[in-house]
VOGU-3710 file (C-alpha; in Angstrom, 3 decimals, decimal comma):
1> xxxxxxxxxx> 134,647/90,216/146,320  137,443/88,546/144,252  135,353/89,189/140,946  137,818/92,076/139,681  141,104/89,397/140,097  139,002/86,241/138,743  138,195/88,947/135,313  141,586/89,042/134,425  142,720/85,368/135,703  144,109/83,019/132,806
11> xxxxxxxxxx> 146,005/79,988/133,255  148,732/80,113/135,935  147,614/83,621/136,194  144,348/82,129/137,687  146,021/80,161/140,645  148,231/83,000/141,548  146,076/85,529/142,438  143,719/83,030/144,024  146,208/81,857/145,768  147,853/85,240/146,846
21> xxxxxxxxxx> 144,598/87,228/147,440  141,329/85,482/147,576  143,138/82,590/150,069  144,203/85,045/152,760  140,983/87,384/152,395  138,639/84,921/152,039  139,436/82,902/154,711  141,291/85,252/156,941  144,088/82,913/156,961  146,329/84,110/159,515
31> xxxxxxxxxx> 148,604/80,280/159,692  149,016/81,273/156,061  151,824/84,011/157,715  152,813/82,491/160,791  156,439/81,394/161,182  157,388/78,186/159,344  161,055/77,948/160,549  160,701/75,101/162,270  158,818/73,492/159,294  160,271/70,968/156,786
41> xxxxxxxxxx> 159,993/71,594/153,620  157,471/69,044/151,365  159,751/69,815/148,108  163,090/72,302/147,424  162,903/73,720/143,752  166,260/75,261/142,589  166,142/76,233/146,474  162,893/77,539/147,321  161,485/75,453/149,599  157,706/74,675/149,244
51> xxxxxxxxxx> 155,880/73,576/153,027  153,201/70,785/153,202  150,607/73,523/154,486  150,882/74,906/150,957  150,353/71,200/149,562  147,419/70,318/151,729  145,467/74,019/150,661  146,326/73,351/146,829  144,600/69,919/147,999  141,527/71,135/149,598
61> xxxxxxxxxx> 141,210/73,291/146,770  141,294/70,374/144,219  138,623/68,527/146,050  136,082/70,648/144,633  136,417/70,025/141,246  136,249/66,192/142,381  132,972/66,554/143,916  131,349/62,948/143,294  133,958/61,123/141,424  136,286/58,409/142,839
71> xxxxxxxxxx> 139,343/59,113/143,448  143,416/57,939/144,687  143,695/60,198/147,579  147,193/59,599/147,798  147,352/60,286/144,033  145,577/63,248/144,435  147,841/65,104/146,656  150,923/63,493/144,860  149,689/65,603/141,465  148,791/68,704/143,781
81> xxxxxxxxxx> 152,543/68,606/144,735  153,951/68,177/141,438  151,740/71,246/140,150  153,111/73,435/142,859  156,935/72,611/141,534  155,694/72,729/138,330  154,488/76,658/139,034  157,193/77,776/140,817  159,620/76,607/138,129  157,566/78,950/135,674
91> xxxxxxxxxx> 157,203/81,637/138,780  161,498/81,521/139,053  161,352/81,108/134,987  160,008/84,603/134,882  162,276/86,075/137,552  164,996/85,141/135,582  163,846/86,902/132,505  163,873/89,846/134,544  159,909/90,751/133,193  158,936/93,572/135,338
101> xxxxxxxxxx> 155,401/95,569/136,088  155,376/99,406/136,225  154,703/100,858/139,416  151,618/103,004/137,685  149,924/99,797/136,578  150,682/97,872/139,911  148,918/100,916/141,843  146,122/101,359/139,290  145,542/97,404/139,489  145,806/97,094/143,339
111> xxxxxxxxxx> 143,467/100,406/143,332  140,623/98,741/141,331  140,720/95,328/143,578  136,780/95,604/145,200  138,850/94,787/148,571  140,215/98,089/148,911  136,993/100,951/147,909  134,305/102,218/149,695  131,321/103,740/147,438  133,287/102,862/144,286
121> xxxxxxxxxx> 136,765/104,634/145,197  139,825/103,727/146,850  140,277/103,684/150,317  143,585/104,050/151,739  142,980/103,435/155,871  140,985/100,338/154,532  143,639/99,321/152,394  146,133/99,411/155,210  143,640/97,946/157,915  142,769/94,933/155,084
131> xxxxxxxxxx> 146,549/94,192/155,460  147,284/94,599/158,776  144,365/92,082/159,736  146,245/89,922/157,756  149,722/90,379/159,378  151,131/91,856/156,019  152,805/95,488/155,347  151,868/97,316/151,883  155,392/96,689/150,757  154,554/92,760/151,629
141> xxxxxxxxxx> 151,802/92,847/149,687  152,243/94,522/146,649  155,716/92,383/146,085  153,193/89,085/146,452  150,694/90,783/143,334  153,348/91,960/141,602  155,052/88,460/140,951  151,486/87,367/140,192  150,755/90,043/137,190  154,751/89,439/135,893
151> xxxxxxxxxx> 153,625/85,627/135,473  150,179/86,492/133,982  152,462/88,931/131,743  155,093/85,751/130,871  152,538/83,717/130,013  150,592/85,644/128,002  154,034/86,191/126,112  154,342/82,748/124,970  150,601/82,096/124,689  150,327/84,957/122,348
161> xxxxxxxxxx> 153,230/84,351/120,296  151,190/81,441/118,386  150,087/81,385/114,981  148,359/79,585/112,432  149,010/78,988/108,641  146,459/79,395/105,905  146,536/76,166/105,375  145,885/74,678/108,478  143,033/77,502/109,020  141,526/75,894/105,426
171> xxxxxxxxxx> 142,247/72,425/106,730  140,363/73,180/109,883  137,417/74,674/108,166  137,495/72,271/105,394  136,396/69,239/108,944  134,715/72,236/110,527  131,999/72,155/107,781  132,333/68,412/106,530  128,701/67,457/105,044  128,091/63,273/105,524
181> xxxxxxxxxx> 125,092/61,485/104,233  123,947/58,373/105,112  121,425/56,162/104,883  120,448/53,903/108,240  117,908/51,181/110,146  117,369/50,853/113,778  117,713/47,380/115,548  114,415/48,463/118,592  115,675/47,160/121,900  113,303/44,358/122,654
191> xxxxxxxxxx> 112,292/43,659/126,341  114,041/40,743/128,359  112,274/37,195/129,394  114,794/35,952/130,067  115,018/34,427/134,260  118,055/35,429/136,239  118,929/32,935/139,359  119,310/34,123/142,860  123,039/33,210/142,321  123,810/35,206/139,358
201> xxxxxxxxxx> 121,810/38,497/141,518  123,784/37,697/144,112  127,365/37,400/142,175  126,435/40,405/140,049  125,823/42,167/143,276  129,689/41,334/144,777  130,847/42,729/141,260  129,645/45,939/141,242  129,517/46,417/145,305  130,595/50,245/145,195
211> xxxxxxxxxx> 127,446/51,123/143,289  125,604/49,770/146,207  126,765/51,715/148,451  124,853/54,483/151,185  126,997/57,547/150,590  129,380/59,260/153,118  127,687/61,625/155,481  128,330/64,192/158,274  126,253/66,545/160,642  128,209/69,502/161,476
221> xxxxxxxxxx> 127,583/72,571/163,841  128,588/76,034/162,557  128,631/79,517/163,463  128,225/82,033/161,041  129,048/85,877/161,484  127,792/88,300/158,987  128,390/91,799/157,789  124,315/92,706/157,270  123,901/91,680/161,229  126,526/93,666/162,502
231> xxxxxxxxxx> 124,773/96,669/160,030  121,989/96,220/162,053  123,280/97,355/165,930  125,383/100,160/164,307  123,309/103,659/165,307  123,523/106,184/162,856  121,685/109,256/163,301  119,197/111,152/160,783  121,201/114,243/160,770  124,509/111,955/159,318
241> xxxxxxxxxx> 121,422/110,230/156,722  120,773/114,161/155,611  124,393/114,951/154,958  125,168/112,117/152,848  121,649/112,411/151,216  122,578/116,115/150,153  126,130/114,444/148,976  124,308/111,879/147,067  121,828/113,160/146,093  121,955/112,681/142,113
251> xxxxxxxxxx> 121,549/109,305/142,853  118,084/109,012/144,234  116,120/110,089/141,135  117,345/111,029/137,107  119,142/113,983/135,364  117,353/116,223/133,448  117,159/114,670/129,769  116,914/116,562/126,695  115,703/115,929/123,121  117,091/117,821/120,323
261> xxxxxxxxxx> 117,427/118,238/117,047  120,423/120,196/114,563  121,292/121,643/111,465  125,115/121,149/110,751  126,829/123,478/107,543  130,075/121,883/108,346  133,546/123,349/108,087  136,002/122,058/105,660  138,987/123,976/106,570  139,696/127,841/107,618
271> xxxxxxxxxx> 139,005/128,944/104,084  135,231/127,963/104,081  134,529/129,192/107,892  133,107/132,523/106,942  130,954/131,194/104,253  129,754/128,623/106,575  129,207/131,620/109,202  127,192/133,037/106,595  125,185/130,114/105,374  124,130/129,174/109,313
281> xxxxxxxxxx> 123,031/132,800/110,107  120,849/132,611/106,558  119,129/129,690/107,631  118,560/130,854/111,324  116,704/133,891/109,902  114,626/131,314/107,492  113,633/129,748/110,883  113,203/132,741/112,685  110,467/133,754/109,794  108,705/130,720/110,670
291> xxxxxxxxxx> 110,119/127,865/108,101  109,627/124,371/109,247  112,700/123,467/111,217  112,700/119,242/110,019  112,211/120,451/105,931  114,911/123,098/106,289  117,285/120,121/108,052  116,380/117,500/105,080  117,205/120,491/102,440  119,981/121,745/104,075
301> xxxxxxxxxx> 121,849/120,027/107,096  125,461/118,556/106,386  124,496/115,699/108,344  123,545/113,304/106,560  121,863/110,594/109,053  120,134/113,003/111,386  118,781/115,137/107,752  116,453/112,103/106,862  115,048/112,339/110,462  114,274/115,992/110,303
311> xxxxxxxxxx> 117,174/116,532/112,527  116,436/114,609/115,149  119,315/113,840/117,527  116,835/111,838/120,274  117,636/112,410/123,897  121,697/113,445/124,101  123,928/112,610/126,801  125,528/115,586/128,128  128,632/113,810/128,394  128,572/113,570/124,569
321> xxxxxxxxxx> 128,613/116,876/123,420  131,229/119,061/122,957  131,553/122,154/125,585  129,957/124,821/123,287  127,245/122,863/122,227  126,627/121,474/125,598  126,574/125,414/126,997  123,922/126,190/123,966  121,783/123,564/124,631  122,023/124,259/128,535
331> xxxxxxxxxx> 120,278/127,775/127,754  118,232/126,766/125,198  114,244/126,604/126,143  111,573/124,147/125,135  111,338/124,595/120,958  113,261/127,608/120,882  116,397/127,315/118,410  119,921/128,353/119,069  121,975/131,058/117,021  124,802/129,604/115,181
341> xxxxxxxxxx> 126,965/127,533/117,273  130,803/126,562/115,950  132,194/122,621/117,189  134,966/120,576/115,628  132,679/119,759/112,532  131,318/122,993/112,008  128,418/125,497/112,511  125,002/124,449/114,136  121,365/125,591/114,627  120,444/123,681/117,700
351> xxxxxxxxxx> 116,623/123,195/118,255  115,192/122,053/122,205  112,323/120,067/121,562  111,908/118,314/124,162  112,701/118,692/128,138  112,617/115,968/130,670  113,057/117,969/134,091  115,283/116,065/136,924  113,497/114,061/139,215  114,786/113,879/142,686
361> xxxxxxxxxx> 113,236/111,435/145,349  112,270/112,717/148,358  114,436/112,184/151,489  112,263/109,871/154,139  111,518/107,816/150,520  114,932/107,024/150,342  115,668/106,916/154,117  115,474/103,508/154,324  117,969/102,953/151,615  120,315/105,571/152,962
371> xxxxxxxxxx> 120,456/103,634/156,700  121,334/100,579/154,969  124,017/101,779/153,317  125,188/103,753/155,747  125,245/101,113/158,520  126,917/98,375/155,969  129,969/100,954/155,408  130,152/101,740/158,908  129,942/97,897/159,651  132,945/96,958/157,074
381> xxxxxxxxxx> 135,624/97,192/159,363  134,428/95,637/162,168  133,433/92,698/160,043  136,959/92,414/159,186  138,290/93,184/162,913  135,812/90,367/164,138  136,811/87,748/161,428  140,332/88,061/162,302  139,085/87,067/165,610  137,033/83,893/164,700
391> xxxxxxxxxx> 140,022/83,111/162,823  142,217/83,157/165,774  139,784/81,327/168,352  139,107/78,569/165,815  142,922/78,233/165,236  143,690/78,161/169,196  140,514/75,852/170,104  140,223/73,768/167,627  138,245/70,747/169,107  135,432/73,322/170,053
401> xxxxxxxxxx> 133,501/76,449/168,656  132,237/77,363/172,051  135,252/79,651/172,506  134,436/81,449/169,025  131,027/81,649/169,757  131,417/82,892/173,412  133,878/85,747/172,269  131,510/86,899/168,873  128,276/86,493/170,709  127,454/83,906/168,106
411> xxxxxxxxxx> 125,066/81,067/168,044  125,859/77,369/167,485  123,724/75,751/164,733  123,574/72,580/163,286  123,304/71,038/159,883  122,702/67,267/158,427  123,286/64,972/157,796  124,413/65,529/154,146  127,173/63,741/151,225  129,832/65,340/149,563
421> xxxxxxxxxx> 127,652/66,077/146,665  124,161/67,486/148,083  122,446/68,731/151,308  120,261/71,020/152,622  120,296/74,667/154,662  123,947/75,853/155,258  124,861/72,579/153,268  123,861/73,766/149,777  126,931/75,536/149,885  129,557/73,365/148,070
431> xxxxxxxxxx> 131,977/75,419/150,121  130,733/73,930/153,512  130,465/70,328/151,865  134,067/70,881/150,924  135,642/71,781/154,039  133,139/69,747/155,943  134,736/66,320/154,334  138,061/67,777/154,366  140,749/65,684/156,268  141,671/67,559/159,062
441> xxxxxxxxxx> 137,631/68,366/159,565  137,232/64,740/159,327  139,644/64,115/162,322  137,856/66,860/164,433  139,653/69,813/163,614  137,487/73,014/163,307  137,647/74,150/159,512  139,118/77,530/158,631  136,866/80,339/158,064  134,672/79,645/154,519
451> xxxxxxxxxx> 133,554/82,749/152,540  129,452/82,564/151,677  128,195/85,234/149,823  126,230/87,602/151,091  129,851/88,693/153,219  129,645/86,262/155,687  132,204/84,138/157,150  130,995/80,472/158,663  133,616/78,379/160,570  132,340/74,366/160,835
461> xxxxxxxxxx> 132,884/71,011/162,285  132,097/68,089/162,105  129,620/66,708/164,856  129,043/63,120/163,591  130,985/60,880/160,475  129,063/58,366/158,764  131,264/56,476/157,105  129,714/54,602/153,350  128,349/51,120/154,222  126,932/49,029/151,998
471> xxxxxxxxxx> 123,407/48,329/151,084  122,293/44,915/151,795  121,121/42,718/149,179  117,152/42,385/149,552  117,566/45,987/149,282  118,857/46,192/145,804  117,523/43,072/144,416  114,727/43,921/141,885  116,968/47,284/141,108  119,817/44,440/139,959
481> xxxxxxxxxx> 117,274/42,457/138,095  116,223/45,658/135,957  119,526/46,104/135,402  120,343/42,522/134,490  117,548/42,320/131,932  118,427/45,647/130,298  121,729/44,719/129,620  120,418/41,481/128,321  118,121/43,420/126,248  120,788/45,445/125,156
491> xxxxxxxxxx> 123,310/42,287/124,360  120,372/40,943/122,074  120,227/44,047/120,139  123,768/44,278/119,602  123,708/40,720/118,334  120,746/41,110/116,090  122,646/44,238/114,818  126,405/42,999/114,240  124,669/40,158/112,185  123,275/42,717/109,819
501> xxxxxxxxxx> 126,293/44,489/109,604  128,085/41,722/108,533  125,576/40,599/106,103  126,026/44,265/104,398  129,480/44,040/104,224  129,651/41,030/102,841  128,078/42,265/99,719  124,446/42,248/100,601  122,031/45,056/99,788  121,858/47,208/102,376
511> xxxxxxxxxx> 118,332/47,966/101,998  117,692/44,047/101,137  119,415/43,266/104,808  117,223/45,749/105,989  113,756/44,378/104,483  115,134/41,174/105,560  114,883/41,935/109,421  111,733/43,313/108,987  113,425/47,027/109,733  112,707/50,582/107,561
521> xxxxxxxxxx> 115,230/51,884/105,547  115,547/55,789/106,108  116,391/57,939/103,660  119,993/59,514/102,845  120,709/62,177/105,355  122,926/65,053/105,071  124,393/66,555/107,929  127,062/68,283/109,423  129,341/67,882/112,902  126,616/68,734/116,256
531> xxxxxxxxxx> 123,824/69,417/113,897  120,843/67,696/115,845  118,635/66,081/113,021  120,009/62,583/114,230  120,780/61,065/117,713  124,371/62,275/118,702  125,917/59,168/118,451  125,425/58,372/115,022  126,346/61,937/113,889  129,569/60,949/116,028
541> xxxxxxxxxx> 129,988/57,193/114,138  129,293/58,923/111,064  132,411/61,040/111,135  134,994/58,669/112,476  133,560/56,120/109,397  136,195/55,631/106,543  135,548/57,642/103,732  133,490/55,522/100,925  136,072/54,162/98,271  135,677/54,024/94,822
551> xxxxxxxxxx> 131,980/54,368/95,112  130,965/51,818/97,803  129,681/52,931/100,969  130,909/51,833/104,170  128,750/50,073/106,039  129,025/50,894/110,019  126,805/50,752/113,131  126,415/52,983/116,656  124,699/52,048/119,710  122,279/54,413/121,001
561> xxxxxxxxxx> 121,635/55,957/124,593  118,173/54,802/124,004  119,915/50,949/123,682  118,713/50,813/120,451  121,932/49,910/117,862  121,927/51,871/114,209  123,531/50,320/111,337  124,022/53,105/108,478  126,039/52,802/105,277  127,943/56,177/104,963
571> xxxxxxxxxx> 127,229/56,979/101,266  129,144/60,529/100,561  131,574/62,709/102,290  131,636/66,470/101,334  134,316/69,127/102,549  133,936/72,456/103,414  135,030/74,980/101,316  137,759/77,327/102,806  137,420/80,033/99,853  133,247/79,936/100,331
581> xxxxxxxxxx> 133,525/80,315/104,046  132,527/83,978/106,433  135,083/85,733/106,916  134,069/85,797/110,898  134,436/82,245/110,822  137,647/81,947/109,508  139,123/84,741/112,079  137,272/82,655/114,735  139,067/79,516/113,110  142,566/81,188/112,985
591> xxxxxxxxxx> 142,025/82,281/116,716  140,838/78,700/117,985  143,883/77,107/115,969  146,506/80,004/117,568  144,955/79,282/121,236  145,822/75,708/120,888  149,038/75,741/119,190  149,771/78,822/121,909  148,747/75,923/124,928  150,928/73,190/123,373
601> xxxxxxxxxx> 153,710/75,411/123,163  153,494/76,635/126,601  152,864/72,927/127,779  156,369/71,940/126,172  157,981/74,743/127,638  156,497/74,632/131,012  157,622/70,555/130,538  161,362/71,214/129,380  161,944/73,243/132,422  160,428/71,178/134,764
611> xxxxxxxxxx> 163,135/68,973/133,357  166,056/71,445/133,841  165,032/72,291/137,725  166,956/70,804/140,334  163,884/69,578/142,803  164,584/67,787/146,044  161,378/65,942/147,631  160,486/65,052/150,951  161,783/61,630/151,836  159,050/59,643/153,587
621> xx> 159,127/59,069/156,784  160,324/54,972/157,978
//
């Protein structure tokens, strides 16, 4: 539903309209409008206070993009309340400049939001029944989208104000298309023997004790409410499935196609019409004598592409022709050719030679269809009506989903246990995962309503919390001694290879170090940045080597994923040449170079007024 906003989201534009439309629909976040008076503000920007309930939902919201990595939690929401000064300095920024959005726009944008149509079009009583649900007047609303398109707009303005000169664009292709060559050996990674004592398992095991760790885990119960069972009790009778069959019914089948081909004697200017006239009407009565309509195109038509086919136009889109040629072709049968027809580029001789008639299905083979749709549309509002509901009982009961479930007719299921980062069922969803391991979920809160596809809204909680424990030792034990003797294998190989290295840059043959540790030389390489003819991490040593100097390679090394270590001398270092280069590629070079010089410059910017605005925090509570 919020793929039409997320289209045209950029930047702060992004977290606006996220924030100002797919928050409140999505979740059917009716605290998101109740009365904060009483509330103390988390932070006061040049006077606009911002309220911890807007902190902790910029929070939950950052927790899935953390999904599996560690984390300050305290951090974490410290940053999340920075970023929400740091927006509403740009948001009041903007204000100031007095940047404005046209009221045709703003209604052509709020028209096209997927929210607000039924069948493809606007729908005004859904419109207004989509904002009353969420305790908001039109007015309310398009003032809150509004603000949100004048920051995409003063963004956009600095963003786009960027450029790039020549010479960095050269200088960019010139690394861009850097050619290195190199020649290298590989040190093999060579097993471990060596014996590891209980107490060195045992101390590596208190080192590294958060990686053995049994992950986080909850069992929830749910209930879910969705549009396609509410479709299902809605009645709708066959006589209401005939109507909008008849209403629809170019939909159930194709249009009637047609193939044609012309002969254009095109019209300079008013001068030349009658000639032109003249010239068409000649070569209809050729045709009509029997001439071969494709030769007398390829002789004579003023159309160039179509003349080497004969013609031939293929199958033409009625949509595509003009209204006088579209009207000749409509009464034009199978192979029959048209008298002189006059369009914008001159006289034709149109020739039908092919017809696809429409194809309509039947109704009872799209009955089925029809019932679907027709009980989803009629289902919509409900949907929405009931949703405001679960919103409301899992607000005012929110130790319990019995309530909910009593007053929707739902059913109580049950999920888990599953981590933050997988699980199964319901639990796939990283939605439910999210707001599952939330905090106030986590204290036994019910969790606000969760958007899943498929239009259906699921409210959770949590119905038992297992915290991480640790693993005990005779668990882990023979994983710790793999580990122990790979990084001892590993340690060896580096060894083996910094004491080649150091032989070839102290004047030895590289090749003669080489032979000398019983490893292959391979041959010089040439290669550019990503190519994939080498592992990636000696294309990546390669380019941060030292160019060679007067002649002599430099000598360098780079540990492989595999644990293998490369030593490589880097023998030459060609640029790219700018002048040589696709023209594509330096647009696409320019464009790269303006969007980052664009992002630095709105970075500064953003920074220097984050510096300027007055901001009062929250003192902490003693």
């Amino acid at each position: 539903m919020l793929q039409a906003i997320r289209d045209r989201a950029q930047g702060i534009f992004a977290w606006i309209m996220l924030i100002l439309i797919g928050v409140p629909f999505g979740l059917w976040g009716i605290q998101n409008y109740m009365d904060t008076g009483k509330e103390k503000p988390a932070a006061v920007v040049n006077g606009h206070e911002i309220f911890d309930r807007e902190v902790n939902q910029a929070y939950e919201r950052s927790l899935t993009s953390l999904m599996g990595i560690d984390f300050d939690e305290k951090q974490l929401r410290q940053e999340t309340l920075e970023r929400l000064v740091q927006e509403e300095v740009l948001v009041q920024s903007a204000e100031d400049e007095s940047l404005t959005i046209g009221d045709a726009e703003m209604r052509g944008f709020v028209q096209s939001l997927p929210y607000f149509q039924t069948d493809g079009k606007f729908d005004k009583d859904k419109y207004k029944a989509l904002l009353s649900s969420q305790g908001m007047n039109p007015e309310q609303f398009t003032a809150q989208v509004r603000r949100a398109l004048v920051m995409e707009q003063y963004q956009k303005g600095i963003l786009d104000s960027a450029f790039a000169t020549q010479d960095q664009v050269d200088a960019l292709i010139r690394l861009r298309n850097q050619e290195r060559e190199i020649e290298y050996a590989t040190v093999p990674l060579k097993p471990s023997t060596r014996a590891f004592a209980d107490t060195e398992i045992e101390a590596y095991y208190r080192e590294h004790l958060a990686d053995f760790r049994n992950p986080e885990k909850v069992s929830i119960e749910y209930v879910v409410l969705a549009l396609e069972d509410l479709a299902k009790e809605v009645q709708i009778g066959e006589d209401e499935l005939r109507r909008q069959y008849e209403e629809h019914k170019a939909n159930f089948g194709t249009e009637e196609r047609r193939k044609l081909s012309h002969i254009l004697i095109p019209v300079e200017d008013a001068a030349a019409d009658p000639a032109a006239l003249a010239k068409a009407k000649a070569l209809r009565e050729r045709l009509a004598k029997g001439e071969d309509f494709a030769k007398v195109a390829q002789e004579a038509s003023g159309d160039p592409v179509s003349a080497k086919q004969g013609g031939d136009l293929g199958f033409m889109d009625k949509s595509a022709m003009e209204d006088s040629f579209a009207k000749a072709v409509a009464a034009l049968q199978p192979g029959a050719v048209s008298e002189p027809v006059k369009t914008s580029f001159g006289y034709h001789l149109i020739k039908l030679t092919e017809l696809v008639p429409a194809q309509i299905k039947p109704f009872d083979a799209v009955k089925a269809e029809l019932l679907k749709t027709a009980q989803h549309n009629a289902a919509e509002n409900k949907f929405y009506d009931l949703g405001q509901t679960l919103t409301e009982q899992a607000f005012e009961h929110p130790d319990s989903l019995e309530a909910a479930a009593q007053q929707l007719k739902l059913k109580i299921e049950q999920a888990g246990p599953f981590t933050r980062e997988a699980g199964e069922g319901v639990a796939t969803e990283e939605k439910v995962r999210t707001a599952a391991f939330s905090a106030d979920v986590l204290n036994g809160r019910n969790s606000d309503p969760i958007e899943l596809e498929g239009e259906k809204a699921l409210v959770l909680r949590v119905k038992e919390h297992q915290p991480a424990s640790d693993k005990p030792l005779a668990e882990v034990k023979d994983g710790i001694l793999a580990k122990l003797r790979d990084e001892d294998a590993r340690r060896e190989t580096r060894k083996q290879a910094d004491g080649l290295l150091q032989q070839v840059k102290a004047g030895k043959g590289f090749a003669e170090a080489a032979k000398g540790a019983g490893l292959a030389v391979n041959k010089p390489a040439i290669f550019k940045r990503g190519e994939d003819k080498l592992p990636a991490a000696l294309v990546g040593a390669a380019f941060k080597t030292p160019r060679p100097q007067d002649g002599k390679p430099t000598p360098n090394s780079a540990e492989l994923d595999t644990g293998e270590v490369a030593i490589f001398n880097l023998l030459t270092v060609k640029d790219g040449v700018p002048s040589a280069t696709d023209p594509k590629e330096t647009d696409s070079a320019r464009q790269f170079l303006s969007r980052s010089l664009g992002q630095r410059e709105f970075t500064a910017f953003a920074a220097r007024l984050r510096e300027l605005a007055e901001v009062k925090f929250k003192q902490p509570e003693s």
